[in-house]
C-alpha positions in Angstrom: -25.2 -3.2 -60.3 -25.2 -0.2 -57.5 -24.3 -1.2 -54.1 -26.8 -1.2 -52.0 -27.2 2.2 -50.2 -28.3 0.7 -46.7 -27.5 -2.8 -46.5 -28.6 -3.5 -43.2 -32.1 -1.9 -44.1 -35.2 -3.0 -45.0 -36.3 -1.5 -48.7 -37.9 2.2 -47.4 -41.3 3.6 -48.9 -41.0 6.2 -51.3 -44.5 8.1 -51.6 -44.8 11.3 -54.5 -47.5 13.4 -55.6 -47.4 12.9 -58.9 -45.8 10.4 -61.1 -42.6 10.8 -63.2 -41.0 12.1 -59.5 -39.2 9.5 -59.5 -36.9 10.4 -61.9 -35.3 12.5 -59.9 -34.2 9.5 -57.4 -33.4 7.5 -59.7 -30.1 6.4 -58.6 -31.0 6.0 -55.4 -33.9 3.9 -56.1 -31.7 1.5 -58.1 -29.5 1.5 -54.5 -32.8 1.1 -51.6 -34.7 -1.1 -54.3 -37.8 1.0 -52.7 -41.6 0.2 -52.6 -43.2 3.2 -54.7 -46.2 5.2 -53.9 -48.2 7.4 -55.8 -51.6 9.9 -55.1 -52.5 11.4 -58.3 -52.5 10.0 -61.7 -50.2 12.5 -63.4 -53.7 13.7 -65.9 -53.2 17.4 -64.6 -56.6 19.3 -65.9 -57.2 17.1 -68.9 -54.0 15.1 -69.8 -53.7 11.6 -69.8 -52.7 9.6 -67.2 -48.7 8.6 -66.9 -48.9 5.9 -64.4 -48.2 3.3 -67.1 -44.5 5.5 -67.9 -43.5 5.3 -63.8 -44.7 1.5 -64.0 -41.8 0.8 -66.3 -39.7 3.9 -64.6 -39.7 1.9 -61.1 -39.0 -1.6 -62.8 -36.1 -0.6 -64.7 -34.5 1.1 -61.6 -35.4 -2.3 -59.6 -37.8 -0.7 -57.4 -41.5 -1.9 -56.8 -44.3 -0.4 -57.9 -47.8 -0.8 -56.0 -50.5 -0.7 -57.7 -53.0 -0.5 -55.2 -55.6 1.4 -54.5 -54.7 2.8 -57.8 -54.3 6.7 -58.0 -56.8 8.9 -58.6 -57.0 11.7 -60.4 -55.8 15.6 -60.3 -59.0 17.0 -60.3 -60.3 14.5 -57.8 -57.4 15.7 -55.1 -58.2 19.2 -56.1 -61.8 19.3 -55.4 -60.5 17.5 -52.1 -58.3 20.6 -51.2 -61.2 22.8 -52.1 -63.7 21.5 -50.1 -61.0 20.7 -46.8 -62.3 17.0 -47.3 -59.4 15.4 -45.1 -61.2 11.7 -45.6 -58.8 11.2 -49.2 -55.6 12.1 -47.5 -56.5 10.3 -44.2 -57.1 7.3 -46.5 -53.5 8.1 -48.0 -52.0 8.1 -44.5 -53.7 5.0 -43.7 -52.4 3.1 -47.2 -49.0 4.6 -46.4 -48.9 3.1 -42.8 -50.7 -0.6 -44.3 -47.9 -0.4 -47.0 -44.8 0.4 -44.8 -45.7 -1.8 -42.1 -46.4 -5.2 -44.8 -43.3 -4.5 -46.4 -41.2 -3.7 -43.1 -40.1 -0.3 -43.9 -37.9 1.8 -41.6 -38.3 4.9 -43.8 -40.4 6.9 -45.8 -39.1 9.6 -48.4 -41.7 11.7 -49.6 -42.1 15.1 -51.7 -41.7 18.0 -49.9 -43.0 21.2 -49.2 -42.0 23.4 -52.3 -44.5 26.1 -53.1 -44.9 25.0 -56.3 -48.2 22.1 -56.1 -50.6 21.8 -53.5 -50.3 18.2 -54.2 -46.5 18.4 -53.3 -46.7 20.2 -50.4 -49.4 17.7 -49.3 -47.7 14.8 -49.9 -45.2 16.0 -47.2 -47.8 16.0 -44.8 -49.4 12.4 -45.7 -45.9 10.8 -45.2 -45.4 13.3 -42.0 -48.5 12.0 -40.6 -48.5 8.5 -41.5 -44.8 8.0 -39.6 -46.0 9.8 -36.4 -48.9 7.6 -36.6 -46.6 4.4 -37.4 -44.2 5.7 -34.4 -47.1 6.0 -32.4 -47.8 2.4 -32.9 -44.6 1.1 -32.4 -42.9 1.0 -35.4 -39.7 3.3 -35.5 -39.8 4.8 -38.7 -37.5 8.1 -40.6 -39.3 10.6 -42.8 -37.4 12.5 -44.8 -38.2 14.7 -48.3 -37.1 15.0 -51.6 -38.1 18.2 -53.9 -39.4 17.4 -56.9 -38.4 21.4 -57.9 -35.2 23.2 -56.5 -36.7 24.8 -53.1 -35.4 25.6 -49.8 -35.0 22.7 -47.2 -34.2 21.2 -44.2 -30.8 19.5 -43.3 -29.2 17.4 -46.2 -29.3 14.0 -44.7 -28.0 11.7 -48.3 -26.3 13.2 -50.6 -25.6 11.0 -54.0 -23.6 12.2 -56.6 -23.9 10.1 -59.9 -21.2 8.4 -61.7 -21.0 8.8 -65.2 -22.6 5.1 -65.6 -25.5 6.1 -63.6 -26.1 9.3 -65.1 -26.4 7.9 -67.9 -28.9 5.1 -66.9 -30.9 7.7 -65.1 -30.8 10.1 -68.1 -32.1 7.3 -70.4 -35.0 6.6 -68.4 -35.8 10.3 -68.3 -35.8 10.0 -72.5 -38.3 6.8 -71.9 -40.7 9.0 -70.3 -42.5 10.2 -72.9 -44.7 13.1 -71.4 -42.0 14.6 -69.4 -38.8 14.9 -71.6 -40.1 18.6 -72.9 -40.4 19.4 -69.0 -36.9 17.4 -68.7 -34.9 19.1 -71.6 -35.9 22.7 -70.1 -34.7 21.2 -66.7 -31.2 20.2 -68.2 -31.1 23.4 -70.3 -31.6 26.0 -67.1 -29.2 23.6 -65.1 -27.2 20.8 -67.0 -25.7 18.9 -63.3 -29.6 19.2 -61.9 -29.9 15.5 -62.1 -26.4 14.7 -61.6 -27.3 14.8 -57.7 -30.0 13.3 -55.7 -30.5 15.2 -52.1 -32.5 13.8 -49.6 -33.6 16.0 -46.6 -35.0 16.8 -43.1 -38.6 17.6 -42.8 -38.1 21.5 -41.6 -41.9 23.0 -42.6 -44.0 23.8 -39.6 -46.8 24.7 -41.4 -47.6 28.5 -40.4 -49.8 31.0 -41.2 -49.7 33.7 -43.2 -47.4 31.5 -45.7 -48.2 32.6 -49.4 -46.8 29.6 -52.1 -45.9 30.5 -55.9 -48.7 27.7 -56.4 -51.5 30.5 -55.2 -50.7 32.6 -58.5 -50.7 29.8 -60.8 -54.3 28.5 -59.5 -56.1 31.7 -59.9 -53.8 31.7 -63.6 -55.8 28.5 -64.2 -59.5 30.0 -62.9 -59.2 32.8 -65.4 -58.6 30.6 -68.0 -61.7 28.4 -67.2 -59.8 25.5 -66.5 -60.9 25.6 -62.9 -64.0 27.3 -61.1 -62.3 28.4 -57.8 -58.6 28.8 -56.7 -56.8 27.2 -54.0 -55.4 29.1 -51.2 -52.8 27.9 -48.3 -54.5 29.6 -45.6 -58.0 28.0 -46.2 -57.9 25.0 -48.0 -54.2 23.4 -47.8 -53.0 24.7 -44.1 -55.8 22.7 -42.6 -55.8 20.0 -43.8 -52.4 19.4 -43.1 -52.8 20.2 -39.5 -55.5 18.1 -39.6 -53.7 14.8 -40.9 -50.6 15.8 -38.5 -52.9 16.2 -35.2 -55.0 13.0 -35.7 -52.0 11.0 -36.1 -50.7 12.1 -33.1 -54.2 11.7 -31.1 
């Protein structure tokens, strides 16, 4: 059995984007026994949903996985971001805050900003908001990130480097999850230590303008192919409603 990683800590909150993120903590879930967050359902454009596969993902680590409110889909979330409808998120920020204060958390790990998802990048600023908002309330709580794809960052604050034993725990449950081992086996093929290390950072994105992600090429990728009527962009849809979610949690 790992050793715990903070022993005189309460279990922390770990809140992702999608599901299957977890794989990439998956050490250091089995050491903080965290309670496990998540906002979309995994079901992309018209895939089916992978909740079920993180279930199992967080049990075998000995994590806990809450179930509710139960998340919704991609393409909800999306037509969120399109429309600059902050009520979803601020719901999210309000789940996060119910969730970390029932369970006595003193820190929330979330995706970070990556360029890569709007979802990701989002997620940063749902955990980001809901600690300034738990702060502001009297709770002291930590925020930091953890990129679910390689991307710059803020100050490492953990830095876990797996034993043989745990790599290969962690690399069996990445075989158990059935819709991402394709995604896993290119992972392992461009970069065979990538999940030998699990790297948890600072927050270090201010959120300016002008900022163009790799995700802004990819969504108007997926309008030309029909799969979506209109493409997301940082400046209009995702940049505000960060700001947004940040702001009213400090009002």
């Amino acid at each position: 059995m790992p050793k715990p990683l903070y022993p005189d800590r309460a279990a922390p909150l770990l809140l992702h984007a999608h599901p299957g993120h977890e794989l990439r903590l998956f050490h250091w879930m089995e050491c903080t026994r965290p309670v496990v967050l998540v906002m979309t359902d995994g079901s992309g454009g018209n895939q089916p949903a992978r909740t079920r596969y993180s279930e199992r993902c967080v049990a075998t680590a000995g994590a806990r996985w809450l179930a509710r409110p139960e998340p919704s889909s991609d393409r909800f979330w999306y037509g969120a971001i399109l429309r600059r409808d902050t009520a979803p998120f601020s719901a999210m920020v309000d789940t996060v805050c119910i969730a970390a204060r029932g369970n006595g958390c003193n820190l929330i790990v979330s995706d970070g900003v990556d360029g890569y998802n709007p979802m990701h990048d989002l997620c940063e600023a749902v955990a980001a908001a809901a600690a300034v908002s738990l702060t502001q309330g009297g709770t002291q709580i930590a925020h930091l990130v953890s990129h679910a794809v390689p991307a710059p960052g803020g100050e490492v604050i953990t830095r876990l480097r797996l034993d043989e034993e745990a790599l290969r725990r962690k690399l069996q449950a990445v075989r158990a999850y059935r819709p991402l081992v394709g995604e896993a086996q290119q992972v392992l093929a461009a970069d065979p230590e990538s999940l030998a290390e699990e790297i948890l950072r600072a927050p270090a994105f201010g959120w300016p303008g002008g900022w163009v992600p790799s995700w802004e090429e990819t969504s108007r990728a997926r309008v030309s192919e029909g799969r979506y009527g209109q493409p997301i962009e940082y400046d209009r849809d995702v940049r505000p409603i960060a700001r947004a979610l940040l702001q009213a949690a400090s009002a």
